[in-house]
Biotite code that builds the C-alpha atoms (Angstrom):
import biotite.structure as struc

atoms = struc.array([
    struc.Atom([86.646, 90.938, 126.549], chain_id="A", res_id=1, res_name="UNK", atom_name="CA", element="C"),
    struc.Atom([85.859, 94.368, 125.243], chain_id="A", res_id=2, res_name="UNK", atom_name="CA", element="C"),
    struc.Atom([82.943, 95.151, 124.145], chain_id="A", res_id=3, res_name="UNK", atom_name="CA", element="C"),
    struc.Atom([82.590, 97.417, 120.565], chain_id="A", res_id=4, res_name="UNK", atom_name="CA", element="C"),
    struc.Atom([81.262, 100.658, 121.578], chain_id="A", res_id=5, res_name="UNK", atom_name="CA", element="C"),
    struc.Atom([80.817, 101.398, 117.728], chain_id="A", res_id=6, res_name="UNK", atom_name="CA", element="C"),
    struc.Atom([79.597, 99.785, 114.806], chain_id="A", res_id=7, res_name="UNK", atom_name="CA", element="C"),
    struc.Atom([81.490, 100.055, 111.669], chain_id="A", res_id=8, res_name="UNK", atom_name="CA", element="C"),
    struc.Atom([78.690, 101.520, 109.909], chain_id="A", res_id=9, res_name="UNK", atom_name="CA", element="C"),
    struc.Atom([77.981, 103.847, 112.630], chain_id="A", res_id=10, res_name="UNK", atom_name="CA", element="C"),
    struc.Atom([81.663, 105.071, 112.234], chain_id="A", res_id=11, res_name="UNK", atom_name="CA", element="C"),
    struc.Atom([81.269, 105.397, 108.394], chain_id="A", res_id=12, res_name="UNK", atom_name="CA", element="C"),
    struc.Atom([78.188, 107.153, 108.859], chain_id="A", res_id=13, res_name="UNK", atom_name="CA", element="C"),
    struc.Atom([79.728, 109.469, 110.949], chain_id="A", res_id=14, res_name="UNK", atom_name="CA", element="C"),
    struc.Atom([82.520, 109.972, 108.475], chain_id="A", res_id=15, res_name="UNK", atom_name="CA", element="C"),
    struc.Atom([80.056, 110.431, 105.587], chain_id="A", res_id=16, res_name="UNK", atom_name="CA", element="C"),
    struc.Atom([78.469, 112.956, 107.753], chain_id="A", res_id=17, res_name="UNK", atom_name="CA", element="C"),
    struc.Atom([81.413, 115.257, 108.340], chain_id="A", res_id=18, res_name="UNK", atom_name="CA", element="C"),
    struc.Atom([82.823, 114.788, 105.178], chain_id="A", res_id=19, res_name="UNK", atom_name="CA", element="C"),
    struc.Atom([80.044, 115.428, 103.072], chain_id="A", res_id=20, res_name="UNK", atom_name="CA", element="C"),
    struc.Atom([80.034, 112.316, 100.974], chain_id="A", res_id=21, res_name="UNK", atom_name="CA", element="C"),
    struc.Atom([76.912, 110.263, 100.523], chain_id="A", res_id=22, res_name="UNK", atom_name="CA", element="C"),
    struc.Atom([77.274, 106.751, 101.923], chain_id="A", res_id=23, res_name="UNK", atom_name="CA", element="C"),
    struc.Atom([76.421, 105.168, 98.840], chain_id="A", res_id=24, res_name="UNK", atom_name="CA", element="C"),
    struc.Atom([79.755, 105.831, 97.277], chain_id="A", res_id=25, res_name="UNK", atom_name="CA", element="C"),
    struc.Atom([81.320, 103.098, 99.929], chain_id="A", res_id=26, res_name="UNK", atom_name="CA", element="C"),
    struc.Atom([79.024, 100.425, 98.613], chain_id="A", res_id=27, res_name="UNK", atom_name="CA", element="C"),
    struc.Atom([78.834, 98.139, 95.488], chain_id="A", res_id=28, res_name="UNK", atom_name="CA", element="C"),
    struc.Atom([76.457, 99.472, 92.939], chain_id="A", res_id=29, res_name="UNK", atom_name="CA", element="C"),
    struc.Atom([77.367, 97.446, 89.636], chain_id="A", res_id=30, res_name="UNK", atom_name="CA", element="C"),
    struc.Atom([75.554, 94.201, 89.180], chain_id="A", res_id=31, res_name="UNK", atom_name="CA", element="C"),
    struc.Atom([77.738, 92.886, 86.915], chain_id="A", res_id=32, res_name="UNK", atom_name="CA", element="C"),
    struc.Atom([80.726, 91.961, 89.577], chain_id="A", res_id=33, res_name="UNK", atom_name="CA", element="C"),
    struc.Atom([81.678, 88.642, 90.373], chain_id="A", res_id=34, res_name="UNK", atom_name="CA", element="C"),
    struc.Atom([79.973, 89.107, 93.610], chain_id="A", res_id=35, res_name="UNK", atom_name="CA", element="C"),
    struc.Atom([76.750, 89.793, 92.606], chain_id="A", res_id=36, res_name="UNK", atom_name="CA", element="C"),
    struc.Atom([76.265, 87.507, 90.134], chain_id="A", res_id=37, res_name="UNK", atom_name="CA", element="C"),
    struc.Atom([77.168, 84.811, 92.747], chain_id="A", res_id=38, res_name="UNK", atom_name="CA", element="C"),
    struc.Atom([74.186, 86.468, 95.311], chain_id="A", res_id=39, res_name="UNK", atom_name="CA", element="C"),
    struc.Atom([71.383, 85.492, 92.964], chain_id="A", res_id=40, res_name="UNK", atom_name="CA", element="C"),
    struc.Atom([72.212, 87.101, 90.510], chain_id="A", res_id=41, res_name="UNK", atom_name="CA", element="C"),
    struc.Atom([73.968, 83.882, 87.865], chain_id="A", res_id=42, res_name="UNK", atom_name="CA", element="C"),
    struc.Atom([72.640, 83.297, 85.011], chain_id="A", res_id=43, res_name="UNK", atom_name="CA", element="C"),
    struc.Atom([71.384, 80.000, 84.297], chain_id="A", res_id=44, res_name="UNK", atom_name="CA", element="C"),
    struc.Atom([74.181, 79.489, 81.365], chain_id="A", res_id=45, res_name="UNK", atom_name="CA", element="C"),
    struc.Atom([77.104, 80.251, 83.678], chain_id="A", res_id=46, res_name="UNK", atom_name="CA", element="C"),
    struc.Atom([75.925, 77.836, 86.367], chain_id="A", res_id=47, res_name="UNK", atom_name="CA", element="C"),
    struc.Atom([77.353, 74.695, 84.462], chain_id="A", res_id=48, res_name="UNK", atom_name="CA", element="C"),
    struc.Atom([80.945, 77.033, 84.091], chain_id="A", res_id=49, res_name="UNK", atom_name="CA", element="C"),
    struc.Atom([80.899, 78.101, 87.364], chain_id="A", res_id=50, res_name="UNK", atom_name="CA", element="C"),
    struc.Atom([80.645, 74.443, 88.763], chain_id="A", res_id=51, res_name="UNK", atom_name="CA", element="C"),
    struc.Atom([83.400, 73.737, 86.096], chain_id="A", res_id=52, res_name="UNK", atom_name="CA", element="C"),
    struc.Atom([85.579, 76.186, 87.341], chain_id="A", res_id=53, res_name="UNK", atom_name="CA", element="C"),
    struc.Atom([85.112, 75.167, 91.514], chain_id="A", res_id=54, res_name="UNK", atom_name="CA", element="C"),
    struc.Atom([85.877, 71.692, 90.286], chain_id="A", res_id=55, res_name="UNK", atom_name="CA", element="C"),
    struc.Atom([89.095, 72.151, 89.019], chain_id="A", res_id=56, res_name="UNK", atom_name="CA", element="C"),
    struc.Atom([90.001, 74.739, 91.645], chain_id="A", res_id=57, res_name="UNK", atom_name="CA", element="C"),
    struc.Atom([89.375, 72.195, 94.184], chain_id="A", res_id=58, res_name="UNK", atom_name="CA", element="C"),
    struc.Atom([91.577, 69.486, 92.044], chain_id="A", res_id=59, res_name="UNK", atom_name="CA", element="C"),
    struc.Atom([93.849, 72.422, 92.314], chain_id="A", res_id=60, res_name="UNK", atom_name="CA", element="C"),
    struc.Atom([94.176, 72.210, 95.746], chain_id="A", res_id=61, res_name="UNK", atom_name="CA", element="C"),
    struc.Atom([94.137, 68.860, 96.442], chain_id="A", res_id=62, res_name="UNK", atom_name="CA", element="C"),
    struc.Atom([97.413, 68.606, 93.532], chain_id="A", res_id=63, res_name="UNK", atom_name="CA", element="C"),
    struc.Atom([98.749, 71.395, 96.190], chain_id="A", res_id=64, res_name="UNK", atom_name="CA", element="C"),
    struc.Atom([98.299, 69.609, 99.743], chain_id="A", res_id=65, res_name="UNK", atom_name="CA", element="C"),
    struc.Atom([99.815, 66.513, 98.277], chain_id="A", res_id=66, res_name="UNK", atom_name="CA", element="C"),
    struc.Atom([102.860, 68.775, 96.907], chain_id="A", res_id=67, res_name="UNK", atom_name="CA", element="C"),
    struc.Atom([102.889, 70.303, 100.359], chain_id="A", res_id=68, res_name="UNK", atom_name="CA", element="C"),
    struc.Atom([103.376, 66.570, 102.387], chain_id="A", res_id=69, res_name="UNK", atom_name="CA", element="C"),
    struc.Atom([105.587, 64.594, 99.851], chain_id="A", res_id=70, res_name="UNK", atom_name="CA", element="C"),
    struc.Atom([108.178, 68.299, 100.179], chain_id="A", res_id=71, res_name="UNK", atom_name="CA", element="C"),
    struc.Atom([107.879, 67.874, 104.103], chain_id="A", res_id=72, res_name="UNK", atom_name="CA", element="C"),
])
């Protein structure tokens, strides 16, 4: 198996370097995105919503794998 001779950052940082952009502009600053309020960053209030909204999402996809076997 090959082996990565480069990381990913290592590449961007090279990139950033000859580029002359700062390597901040590649990364997520806001902390109002969906994906930082779900690193720590919830509220309290939207817990309760959140767990709402995963429960019917997985409902969701239980409707859909029993769609999926009674078509096949």
């Amino acid at each position: 198996m090959a082996q990565l001779l480069f990381t990913p950052l290592y590449r961007l940082n090279q990139f950033c370097d000859k580029a002359h952009y700062s390597i901040d502009t590649f990364f997520v600053k806001s902390e109002s995105s969906p994906i930082m309020l779900l690193m720590g960053k919830l509220r309290e209030t939207d817990k309760s919503k959140l767990m709402d909204v995963i429960n019917r999402i997985r409902i969701r996809e239980k409707y859909y794998a029993i769609s999926k076997r009674c078509e096949g």
